[in-house]
C-alpha positions as CSV (number, residue, x, y, z in Angstrom):
1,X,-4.1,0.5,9.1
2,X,-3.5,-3.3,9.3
3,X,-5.1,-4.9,5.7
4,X,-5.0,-8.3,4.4
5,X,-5.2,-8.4,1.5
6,X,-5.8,-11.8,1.1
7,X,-8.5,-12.2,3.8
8,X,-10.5,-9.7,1.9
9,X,-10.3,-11.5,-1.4
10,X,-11.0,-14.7,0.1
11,X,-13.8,-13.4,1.9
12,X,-15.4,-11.7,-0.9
13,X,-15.4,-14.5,-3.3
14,X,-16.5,-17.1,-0.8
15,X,-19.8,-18.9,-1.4
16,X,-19.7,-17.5,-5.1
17,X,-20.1,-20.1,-7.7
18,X,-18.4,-21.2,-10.7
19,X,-19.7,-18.7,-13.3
20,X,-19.1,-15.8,-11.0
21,X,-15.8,-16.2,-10.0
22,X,-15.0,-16.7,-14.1
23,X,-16.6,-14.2,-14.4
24,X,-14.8,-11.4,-12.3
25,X,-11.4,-13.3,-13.7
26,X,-12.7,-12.7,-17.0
27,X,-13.6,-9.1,-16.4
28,X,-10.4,-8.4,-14.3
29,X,-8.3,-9.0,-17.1
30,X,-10.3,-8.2,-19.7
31,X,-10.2,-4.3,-18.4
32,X,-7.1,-4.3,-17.3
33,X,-7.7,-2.9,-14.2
34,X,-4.6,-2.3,-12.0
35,X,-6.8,-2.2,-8.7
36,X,-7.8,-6.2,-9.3
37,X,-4.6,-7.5,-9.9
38,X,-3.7,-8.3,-6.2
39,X,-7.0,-10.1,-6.4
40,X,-5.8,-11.7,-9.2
41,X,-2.3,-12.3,-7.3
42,X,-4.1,-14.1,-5.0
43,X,-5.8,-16.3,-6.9
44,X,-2.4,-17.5,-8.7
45,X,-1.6,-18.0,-5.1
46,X,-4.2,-20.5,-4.6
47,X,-3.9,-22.4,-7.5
48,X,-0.1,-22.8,-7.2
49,X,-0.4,-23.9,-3.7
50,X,-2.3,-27.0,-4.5
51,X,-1.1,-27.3,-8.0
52,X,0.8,-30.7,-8.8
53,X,4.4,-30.3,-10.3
54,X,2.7,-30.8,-13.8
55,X,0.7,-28.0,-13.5
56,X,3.0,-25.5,-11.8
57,X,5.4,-26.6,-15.0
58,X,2.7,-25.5,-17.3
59,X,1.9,-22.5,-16.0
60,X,5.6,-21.3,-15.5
61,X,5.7,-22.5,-19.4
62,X,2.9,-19.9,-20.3
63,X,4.1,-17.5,-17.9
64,X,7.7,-17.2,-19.6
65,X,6.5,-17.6,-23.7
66,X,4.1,-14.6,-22.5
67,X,6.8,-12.4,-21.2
68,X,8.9,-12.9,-24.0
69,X,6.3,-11.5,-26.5
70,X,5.5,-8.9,-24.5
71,X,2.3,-6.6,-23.2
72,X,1.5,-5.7,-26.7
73,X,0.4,-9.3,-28.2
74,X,-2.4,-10.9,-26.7
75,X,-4.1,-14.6,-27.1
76,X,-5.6,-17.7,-25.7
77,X,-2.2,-19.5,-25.2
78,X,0.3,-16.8,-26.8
């Protein structure tokens, strides 16, 4: 069985407007749900490729403080 992933993400977002797809982001994380994180995945996939060095900076900034606290602390910006 031959699946991309990706494709199928892509493909079921597309055409969907601002406030959906914030909204499925918002939902996605907010349950926790281990079946949308490769959706998820691929989203951080298509921001980073057309991020600017800034940006990619920033996020590898809130990426690393967030590890370091850990999965039991959560917040906007933690």
């Amino acid at each position: 069985m031959d699946i991309n992933i990706r494709h199928h993400i892509i493909n079921n977002f597309q055409g969907d407007d601002f406030n959906t797809l914030r909204n499925a982001i918002e939902e996605s994380v907010k349950e926790k749900d281990e079946l949308t994180l490769p959706g998820l995945g691929v989203f951080f996939e298509l921001i980073w490729e057309n991020a600017d060095q800034e940006l990619k900076n920033n996020l590898i900034e809130i990426i690393r403080k967030r590890v370091q606290k850990g999965l039991q602390e959560k917040g906007p910006n933690s």
